[in-house]
C-alpha positions in Angstrom: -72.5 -68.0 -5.1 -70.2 -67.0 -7.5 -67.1 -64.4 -6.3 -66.7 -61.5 -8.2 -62.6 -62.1 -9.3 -64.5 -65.5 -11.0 -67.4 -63.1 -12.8 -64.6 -60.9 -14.3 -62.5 -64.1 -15.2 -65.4 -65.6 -17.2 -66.2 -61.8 -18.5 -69.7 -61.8 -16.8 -71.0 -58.5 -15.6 -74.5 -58.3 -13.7 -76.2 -55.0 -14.7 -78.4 -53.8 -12.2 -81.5 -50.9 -12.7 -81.1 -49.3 -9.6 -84.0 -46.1 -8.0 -82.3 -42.8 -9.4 -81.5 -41.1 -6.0 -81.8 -37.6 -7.1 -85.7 -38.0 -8.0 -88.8 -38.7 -6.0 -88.9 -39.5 -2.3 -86.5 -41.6 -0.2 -84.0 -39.9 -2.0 -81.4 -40.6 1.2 -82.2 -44.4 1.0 -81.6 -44.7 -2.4 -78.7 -42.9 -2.7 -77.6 -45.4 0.3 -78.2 -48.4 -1.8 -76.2 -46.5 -4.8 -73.4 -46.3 -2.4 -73.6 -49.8 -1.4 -73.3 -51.3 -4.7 -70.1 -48.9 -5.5 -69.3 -50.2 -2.4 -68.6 -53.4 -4.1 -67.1 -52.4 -6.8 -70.2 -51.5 -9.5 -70.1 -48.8 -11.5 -72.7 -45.9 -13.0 -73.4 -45.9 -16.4 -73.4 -41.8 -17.0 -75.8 -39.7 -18.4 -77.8 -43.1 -19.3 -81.5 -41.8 -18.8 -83.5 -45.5 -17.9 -87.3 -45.9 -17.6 -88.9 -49.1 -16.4 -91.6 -49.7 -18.6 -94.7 -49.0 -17.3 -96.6 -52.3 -16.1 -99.6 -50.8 -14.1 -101.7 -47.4 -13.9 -98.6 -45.5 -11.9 -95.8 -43.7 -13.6 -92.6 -45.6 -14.6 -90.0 -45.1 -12.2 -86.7 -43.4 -13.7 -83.7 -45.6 -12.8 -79.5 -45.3 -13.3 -78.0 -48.6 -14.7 -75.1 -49.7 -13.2 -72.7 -52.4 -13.6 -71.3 -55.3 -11.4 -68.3 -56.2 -11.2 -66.3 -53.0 -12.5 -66.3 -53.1 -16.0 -63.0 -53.6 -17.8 -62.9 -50.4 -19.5 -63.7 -47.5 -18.1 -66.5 -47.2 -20.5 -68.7 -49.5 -22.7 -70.1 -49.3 -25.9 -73.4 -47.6 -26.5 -74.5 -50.9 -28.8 -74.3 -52.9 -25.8 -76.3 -51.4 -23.5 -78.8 -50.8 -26.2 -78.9 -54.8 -26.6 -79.1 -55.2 -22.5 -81.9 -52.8 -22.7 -83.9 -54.6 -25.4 -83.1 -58.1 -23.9 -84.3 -56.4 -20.1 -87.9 -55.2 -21.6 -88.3 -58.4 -23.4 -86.8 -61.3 -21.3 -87.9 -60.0 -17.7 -90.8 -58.0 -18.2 -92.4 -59.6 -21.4 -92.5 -56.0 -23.5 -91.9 -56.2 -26.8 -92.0 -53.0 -29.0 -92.8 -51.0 -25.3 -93.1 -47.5 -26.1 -90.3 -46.4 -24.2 -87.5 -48.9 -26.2 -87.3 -46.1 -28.6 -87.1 -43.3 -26.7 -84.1 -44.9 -24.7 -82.5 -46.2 -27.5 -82.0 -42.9 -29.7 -80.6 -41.5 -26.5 -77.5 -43.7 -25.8 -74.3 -42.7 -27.5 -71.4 -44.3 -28.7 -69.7 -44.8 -25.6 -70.9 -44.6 -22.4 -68.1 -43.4 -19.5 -68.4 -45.3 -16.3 -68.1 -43.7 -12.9 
């Protein structure tokens, strides 16, 4: 496995969609496995509102995005994420054109502050 010191030498970030803690039930667990992964050292993308897509006849969970290891900045550029988010619908859940890429995408700003 690889260390995180060797993902920040190579400039390789995981990003992980993570259950929003302050909706829906289990809100304690959640915000347990939020701590755990600023724990080691990821951080929040803020005020980044993130939708799964919807893949069956329940409602699309609302997730945070957050970033692994700490970033180098203490923000990243909106154009970025909005790449990650279009390579995340189409690469691991085969959804091309979903209805929700637009609604997330006209939502990100510039910059995104990480916390």
């Amino acid at each position: 496995m690889v260390s995180s010191l060797e993902l920040k030498k190579q400039e390789k970030y995981l990003l992980l969609e993570v259950e929003n803690p302050i909706l829906g039930e289990n809100k304690n667990v959640k915000q347990r496995r939020v701590n755990f992964y600023q724990r080691l050292g990821a951080k929040t993308m803020k005020n980044i509102r993130y939708l799964l897509p919807k893949l069956s006849d329940e409602e699309a969970p609302e997730m945070i995005l957050m970033i692994y290891p700490s970033y180098k900045e203490n923000f990243i550029e909106g154009d970025l994420v909005k790449t990650l988010i279009i390579s995340i619908y189409e690469q691991f859940y085969q959804q091309y054109a979903h209805p929700n890429l637009n609604f997330l995408l006209k939502n990100i700003p510039d910059k995104i502050n990480l916390v």
